[in-house]
Structure formats: C-alpha cells, structure tokens
N, CA, C and O atoms as a DFTB+ gen file, in Angstrom:
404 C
 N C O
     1  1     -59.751     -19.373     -60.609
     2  2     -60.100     -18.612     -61.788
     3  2     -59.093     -18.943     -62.883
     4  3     -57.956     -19.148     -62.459
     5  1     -59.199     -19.002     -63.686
     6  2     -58.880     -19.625     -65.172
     7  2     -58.603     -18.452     -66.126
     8  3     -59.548     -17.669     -66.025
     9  1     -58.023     -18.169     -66.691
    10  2     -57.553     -17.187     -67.455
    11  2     -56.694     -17.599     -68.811
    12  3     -55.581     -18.090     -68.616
    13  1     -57.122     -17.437     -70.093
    14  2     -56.824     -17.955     -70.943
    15  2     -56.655     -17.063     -72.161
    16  3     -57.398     -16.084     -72.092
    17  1     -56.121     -17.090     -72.939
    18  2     -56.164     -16.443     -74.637
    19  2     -56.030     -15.059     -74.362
    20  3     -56.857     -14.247     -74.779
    21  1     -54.905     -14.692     -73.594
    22  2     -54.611     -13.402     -73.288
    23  2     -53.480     -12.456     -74.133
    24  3     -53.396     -11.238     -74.289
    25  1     -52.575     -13.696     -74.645
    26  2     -51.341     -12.885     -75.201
    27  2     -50.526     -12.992     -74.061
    28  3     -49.638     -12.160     -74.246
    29  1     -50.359     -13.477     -73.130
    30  2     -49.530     -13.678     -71.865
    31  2     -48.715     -14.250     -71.860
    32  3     -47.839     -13.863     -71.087
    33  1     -48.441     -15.411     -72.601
    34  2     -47.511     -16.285     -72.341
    35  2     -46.301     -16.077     -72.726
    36  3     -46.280     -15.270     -73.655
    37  1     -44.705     -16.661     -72.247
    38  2     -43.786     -15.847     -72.104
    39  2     -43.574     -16.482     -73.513
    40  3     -44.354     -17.271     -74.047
    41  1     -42.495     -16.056     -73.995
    42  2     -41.880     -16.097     -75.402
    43  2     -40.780     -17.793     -75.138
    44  3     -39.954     -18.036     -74.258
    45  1     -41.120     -18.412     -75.975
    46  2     -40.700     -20.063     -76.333
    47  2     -38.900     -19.667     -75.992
    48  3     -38.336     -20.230     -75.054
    49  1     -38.164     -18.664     -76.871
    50  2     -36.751     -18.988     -76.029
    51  2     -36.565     -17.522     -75.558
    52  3     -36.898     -16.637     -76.346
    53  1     -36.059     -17.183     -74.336
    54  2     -35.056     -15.832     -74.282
    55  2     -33.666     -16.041     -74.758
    56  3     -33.121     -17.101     -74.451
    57  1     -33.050     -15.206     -75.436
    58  2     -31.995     -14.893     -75.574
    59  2     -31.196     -14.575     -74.421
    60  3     -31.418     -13.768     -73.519
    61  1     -30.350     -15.253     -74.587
    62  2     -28.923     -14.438     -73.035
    63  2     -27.486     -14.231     -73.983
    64  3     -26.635     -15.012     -74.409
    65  1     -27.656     -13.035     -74.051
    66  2     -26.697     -12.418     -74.970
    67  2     -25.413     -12.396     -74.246
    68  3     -24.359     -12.355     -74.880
    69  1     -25.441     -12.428     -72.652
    70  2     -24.125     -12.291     -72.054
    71  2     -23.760     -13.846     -72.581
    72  3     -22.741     -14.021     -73.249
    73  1     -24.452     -14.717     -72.318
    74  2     -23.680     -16.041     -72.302
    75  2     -23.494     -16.145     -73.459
    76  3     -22.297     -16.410     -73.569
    77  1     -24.034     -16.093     -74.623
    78  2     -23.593     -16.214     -76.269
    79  2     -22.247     -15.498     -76.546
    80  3     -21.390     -16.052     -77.233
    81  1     -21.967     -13.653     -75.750
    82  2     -20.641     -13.610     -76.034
    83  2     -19.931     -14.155     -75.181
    84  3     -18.823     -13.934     -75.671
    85  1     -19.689     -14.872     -73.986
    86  2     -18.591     -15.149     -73.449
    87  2     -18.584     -16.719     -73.986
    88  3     -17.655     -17.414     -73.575
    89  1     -19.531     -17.312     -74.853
    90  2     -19.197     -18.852     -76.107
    91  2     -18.843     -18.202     -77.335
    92  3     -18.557     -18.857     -78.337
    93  1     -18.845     -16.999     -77.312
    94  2     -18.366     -16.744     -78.500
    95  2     -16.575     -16.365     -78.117
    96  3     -15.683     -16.700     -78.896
    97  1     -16.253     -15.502     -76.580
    98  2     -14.479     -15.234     -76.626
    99  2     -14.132     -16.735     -76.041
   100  3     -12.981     -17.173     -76.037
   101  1     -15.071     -17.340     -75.636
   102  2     -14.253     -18.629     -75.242
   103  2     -14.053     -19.198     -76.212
   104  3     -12.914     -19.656     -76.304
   105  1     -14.913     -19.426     -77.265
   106  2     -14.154     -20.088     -78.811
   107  2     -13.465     -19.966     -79.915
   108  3     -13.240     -20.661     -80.906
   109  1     -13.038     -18.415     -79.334
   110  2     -11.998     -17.620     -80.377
   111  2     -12.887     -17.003     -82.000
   112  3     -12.409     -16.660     -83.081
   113  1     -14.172     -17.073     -81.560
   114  2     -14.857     -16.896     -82.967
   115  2     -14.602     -15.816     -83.448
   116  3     -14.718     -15.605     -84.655
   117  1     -14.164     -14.831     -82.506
   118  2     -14.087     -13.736     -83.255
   119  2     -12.410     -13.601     -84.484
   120  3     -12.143     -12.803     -85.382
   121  1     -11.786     -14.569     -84.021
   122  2     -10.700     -14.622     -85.238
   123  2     -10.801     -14.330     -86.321
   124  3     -10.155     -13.531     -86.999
   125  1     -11.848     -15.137     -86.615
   126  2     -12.198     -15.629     -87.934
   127  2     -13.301     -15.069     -88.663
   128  3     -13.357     -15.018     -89.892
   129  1     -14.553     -14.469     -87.523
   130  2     -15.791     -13.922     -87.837
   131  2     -15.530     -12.483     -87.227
   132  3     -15.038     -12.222     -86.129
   133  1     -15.897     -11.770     -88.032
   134  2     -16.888     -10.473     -87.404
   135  2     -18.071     -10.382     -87.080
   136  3     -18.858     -11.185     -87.582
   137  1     -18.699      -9.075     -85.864
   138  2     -19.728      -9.475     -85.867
   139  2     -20.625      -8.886     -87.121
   140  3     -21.600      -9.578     -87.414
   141  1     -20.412      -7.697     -87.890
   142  2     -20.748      -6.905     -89.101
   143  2     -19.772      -6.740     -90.002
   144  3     -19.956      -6.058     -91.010
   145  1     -18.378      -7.475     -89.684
   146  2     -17.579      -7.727     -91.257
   147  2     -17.223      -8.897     -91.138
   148  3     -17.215      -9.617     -90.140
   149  1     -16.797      -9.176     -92.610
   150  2     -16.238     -10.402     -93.018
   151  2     -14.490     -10.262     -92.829
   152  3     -13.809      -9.237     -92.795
   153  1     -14.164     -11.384     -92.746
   154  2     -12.827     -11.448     -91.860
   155  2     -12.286     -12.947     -92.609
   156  3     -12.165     -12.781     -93.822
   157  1     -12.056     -13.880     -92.311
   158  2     -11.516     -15.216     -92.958
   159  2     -12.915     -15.190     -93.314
   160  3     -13.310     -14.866     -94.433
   161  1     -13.739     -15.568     -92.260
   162  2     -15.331     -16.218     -92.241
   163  2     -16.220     -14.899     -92.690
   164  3     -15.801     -13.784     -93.002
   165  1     -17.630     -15.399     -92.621
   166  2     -18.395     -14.347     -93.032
   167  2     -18.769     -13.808     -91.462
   168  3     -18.642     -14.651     -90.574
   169  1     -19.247     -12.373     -91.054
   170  2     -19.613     -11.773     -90.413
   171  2     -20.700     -12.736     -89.898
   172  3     -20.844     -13.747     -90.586
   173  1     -21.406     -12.625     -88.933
   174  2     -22.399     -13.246     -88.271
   175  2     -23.625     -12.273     -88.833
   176  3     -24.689     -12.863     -89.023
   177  1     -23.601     -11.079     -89.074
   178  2     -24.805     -10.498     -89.738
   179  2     -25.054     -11.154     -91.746
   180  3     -25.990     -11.052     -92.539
   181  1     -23.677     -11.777     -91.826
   182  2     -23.999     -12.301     -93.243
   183  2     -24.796     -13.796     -92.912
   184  3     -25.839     -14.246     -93.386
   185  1     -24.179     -14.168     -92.247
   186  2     -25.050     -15.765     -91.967
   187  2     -26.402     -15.339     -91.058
   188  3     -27.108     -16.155     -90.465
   189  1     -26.571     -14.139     -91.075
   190  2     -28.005     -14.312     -90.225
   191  2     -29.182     -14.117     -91.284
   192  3     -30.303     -14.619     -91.369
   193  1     -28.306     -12.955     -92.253
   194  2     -28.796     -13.012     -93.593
   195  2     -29.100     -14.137     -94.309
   196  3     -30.119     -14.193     -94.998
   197  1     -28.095     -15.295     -94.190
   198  2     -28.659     -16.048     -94.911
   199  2     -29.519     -16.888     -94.641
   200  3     -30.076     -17.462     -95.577
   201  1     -29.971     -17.286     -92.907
   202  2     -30.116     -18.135     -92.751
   203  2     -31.729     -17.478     -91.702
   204  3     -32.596     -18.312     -91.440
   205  1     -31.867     -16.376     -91.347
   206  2     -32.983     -15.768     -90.558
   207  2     -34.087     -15.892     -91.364
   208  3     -34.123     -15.557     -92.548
   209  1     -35.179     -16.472     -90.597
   210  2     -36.785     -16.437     -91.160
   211  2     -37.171     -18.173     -91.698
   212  3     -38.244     -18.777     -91.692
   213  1     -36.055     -18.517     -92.051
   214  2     -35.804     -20.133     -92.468
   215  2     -35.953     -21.340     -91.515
   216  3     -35.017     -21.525     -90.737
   217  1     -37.203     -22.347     -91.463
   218  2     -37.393     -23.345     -91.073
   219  2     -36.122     -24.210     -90.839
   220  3     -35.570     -24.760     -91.793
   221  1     -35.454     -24.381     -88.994
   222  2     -34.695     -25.076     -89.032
   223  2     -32.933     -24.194     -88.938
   224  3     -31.806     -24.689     -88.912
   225  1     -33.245     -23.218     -88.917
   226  2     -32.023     -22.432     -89.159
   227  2     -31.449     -22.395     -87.802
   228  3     -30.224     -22.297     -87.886
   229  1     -31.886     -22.438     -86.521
   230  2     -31.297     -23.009     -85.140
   231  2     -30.078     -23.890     -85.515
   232  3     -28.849     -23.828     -85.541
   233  1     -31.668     -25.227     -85.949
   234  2     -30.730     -26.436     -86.175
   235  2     -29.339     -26.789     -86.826
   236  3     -28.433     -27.586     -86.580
   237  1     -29.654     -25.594     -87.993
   238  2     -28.505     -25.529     -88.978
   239  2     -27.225     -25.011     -88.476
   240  3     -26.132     -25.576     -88.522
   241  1     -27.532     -23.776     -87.957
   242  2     -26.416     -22.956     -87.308
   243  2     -25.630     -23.870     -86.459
   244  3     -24.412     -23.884     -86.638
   245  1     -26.282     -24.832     -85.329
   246  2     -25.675     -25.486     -84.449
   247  2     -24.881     -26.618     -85.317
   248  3     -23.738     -26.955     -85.010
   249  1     -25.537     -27.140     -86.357
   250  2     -25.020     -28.105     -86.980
   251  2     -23.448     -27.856     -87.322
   252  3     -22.489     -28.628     -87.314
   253  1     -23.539     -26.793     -87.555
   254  2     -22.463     -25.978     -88.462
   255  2     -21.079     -25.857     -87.142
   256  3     -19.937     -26.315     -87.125
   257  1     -21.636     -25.262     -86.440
   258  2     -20.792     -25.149     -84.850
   259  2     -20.060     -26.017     -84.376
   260  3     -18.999     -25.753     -83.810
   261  1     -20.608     -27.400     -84.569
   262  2     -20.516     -28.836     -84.072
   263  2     -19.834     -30.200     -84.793
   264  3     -19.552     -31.311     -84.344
   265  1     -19.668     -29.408     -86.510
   266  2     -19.694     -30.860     -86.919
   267  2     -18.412     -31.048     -87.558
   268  3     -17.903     -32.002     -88.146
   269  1     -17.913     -29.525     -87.198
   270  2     -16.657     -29.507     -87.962
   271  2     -16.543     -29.344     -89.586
   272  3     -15.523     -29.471     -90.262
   273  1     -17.353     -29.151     -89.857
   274  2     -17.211     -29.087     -91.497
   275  2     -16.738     -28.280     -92.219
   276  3     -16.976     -27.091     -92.010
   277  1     -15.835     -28.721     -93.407
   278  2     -15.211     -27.511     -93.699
   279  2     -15.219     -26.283     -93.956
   280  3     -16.030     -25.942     -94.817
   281  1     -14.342     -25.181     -93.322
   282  2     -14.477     -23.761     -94.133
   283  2     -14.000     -23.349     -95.040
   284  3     -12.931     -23.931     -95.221
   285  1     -14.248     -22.400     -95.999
   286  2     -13.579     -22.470     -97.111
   287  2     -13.099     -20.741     -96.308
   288  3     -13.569     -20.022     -95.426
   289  1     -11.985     -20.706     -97.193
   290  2     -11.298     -19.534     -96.829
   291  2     -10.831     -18.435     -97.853
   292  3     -10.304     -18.969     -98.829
   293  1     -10.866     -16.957     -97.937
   294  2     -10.945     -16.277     -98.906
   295  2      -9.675     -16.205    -100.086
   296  3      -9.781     -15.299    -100.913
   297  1      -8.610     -17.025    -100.180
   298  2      -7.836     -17.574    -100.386
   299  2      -7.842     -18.999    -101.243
   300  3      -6.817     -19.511    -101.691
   301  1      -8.672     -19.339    -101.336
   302  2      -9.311     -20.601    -101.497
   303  2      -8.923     -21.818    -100.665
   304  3      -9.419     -22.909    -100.944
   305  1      -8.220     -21.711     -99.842
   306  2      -8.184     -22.802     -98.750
   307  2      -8.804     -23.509     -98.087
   308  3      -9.034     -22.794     -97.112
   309  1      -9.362     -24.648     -97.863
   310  2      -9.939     -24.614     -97.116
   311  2      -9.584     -26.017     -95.402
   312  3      -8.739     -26.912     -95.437
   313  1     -10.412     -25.757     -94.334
   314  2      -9.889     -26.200     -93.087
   315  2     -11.201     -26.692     -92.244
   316  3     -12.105     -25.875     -92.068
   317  1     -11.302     -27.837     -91.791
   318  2     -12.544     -28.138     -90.658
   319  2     -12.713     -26.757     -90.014
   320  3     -11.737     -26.145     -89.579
   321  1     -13.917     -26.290     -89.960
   322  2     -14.417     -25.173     -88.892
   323  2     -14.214     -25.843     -87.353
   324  3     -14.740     -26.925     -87.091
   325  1     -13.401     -25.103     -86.351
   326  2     -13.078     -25.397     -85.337
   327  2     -14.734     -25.937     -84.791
   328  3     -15.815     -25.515     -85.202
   329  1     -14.446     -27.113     -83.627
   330  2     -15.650     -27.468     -83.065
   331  2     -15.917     -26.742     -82.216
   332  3     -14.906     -26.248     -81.717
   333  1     -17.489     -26.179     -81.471
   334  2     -17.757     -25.839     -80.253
   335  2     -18.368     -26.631     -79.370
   336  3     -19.470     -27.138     -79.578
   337  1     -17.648     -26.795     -78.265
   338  2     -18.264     -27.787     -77.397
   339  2     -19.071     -27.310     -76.021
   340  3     -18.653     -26.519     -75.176
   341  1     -20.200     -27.933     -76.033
   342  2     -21.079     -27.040     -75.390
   343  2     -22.432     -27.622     -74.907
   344  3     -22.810     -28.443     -75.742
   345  1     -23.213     -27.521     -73.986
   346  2     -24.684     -28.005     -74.345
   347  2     -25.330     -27.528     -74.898
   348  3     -25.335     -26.321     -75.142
   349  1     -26.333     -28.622     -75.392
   350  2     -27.138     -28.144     -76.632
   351  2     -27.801     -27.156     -76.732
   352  3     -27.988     -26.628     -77.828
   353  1     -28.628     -26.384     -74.895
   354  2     -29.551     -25.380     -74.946
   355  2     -28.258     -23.614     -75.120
   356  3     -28.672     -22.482     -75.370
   357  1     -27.189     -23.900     -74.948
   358  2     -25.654     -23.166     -74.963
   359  2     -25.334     -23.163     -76.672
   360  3     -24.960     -22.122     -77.214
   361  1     -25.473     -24.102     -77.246
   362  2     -25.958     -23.743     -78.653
   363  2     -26.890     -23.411     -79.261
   364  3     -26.827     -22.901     -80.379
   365  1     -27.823     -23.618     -78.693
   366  2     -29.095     -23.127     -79.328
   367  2     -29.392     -21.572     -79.266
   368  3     -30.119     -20.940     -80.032
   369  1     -28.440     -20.941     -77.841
   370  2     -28.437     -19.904     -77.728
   371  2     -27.731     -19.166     -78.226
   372  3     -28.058     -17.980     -78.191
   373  1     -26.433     -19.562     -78.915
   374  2     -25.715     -18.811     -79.599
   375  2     -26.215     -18.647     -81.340
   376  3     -26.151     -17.667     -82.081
   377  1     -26.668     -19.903     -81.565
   378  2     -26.961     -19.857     -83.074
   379  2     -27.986     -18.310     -83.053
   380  3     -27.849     -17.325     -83.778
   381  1     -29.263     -18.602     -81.680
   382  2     -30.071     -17.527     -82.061
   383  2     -28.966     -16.096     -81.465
   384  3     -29.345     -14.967     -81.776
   385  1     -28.259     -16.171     -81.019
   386  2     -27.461     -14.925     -80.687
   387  2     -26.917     -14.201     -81.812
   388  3     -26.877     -12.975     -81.913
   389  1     -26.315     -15.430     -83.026
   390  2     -25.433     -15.004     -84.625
   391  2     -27.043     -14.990     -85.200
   392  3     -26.942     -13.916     -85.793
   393  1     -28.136     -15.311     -85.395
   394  2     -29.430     -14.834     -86.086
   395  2     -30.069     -13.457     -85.907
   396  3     -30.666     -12.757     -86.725
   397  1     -29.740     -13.226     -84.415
   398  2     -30.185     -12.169     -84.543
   399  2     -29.072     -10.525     -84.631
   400  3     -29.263      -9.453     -84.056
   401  1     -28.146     -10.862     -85.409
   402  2     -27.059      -9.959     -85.756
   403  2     -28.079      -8.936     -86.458
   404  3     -27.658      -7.899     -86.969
C-alpha cells in the first residue's frame, strides 16, 4: 500500500541544540557574542535578525564561521574572526542554531 501527499514527511534538517552549544563552549563564542546581547560581537539574536528568512543564510553564517574574515570591533579595531573547525553538517547546525535565536 502506497501512501502519499499526507503532510508526513519529516522536516529537511532537525536542529540539535545540545551539539550547537557544546560548538559553541568549545569555540569560546561566547567571549565575544551573546546569545541576546551584544558584547565585542553582535548577539546571535542580532545576526539572526539579520540574516533569518534570507536565501542562503546557512551558507552565509557558515561562511562567516570558517573563513576567518575580519571582525570589526566596537572600538574600531578590527581582527580575523577566530576559525571554527568542524564538519560541515556541525556547521550547518550551528549556523541554524544562531538563526534561530
């Protein structure tokens, strides 16, 4: 029996929120980020702001995680954003972990 067009099917990613925070104390993010204030960096609810509902914003977030690029700092300083090293589906889960702040 065949069963089709039900609304059944499971959802494309789950979130695992345990593993997003223990990549988040293993990378010291919280130094720099809050998770609802700004701190050196912006809060993770400001970048979810900016970046939630937006084609590609996974991609971006991870980009950002990975490539080292600079941060600017409230001071005007600025410093490579520390790298996170990780597999890719371990980033993918954290970007959606800081999206859905």
């Amino acid at each position: 029996m065949l069963i089709t067009g039900l609304g059944l099917a499971a959802p494309a990613f789950a979130l695992d929120e345990g593993a997003a925070e223990a990549l988040v104390r293993r990378n010291n993010c919280l130094k720099c980020h809050g998770v609802d204030k700004d701190k050196d960096g912006p809060s993770f609810q400001k970048t979810a702001k900016k970046y939630r509902g937006k084609a590609g914003a996974v991609d971006r977030v991870v980009e950002h995680l990975t490539s080292g690029e600079k941060a600017k700092f409230p001071d005007g300083h600025e410093e490579d954003h520390k790298i996170v090293r990780a597999e890719r589906a371990d980033l993918e889960n954290l970007a959606q972990w800081i999206l859905s702040r």
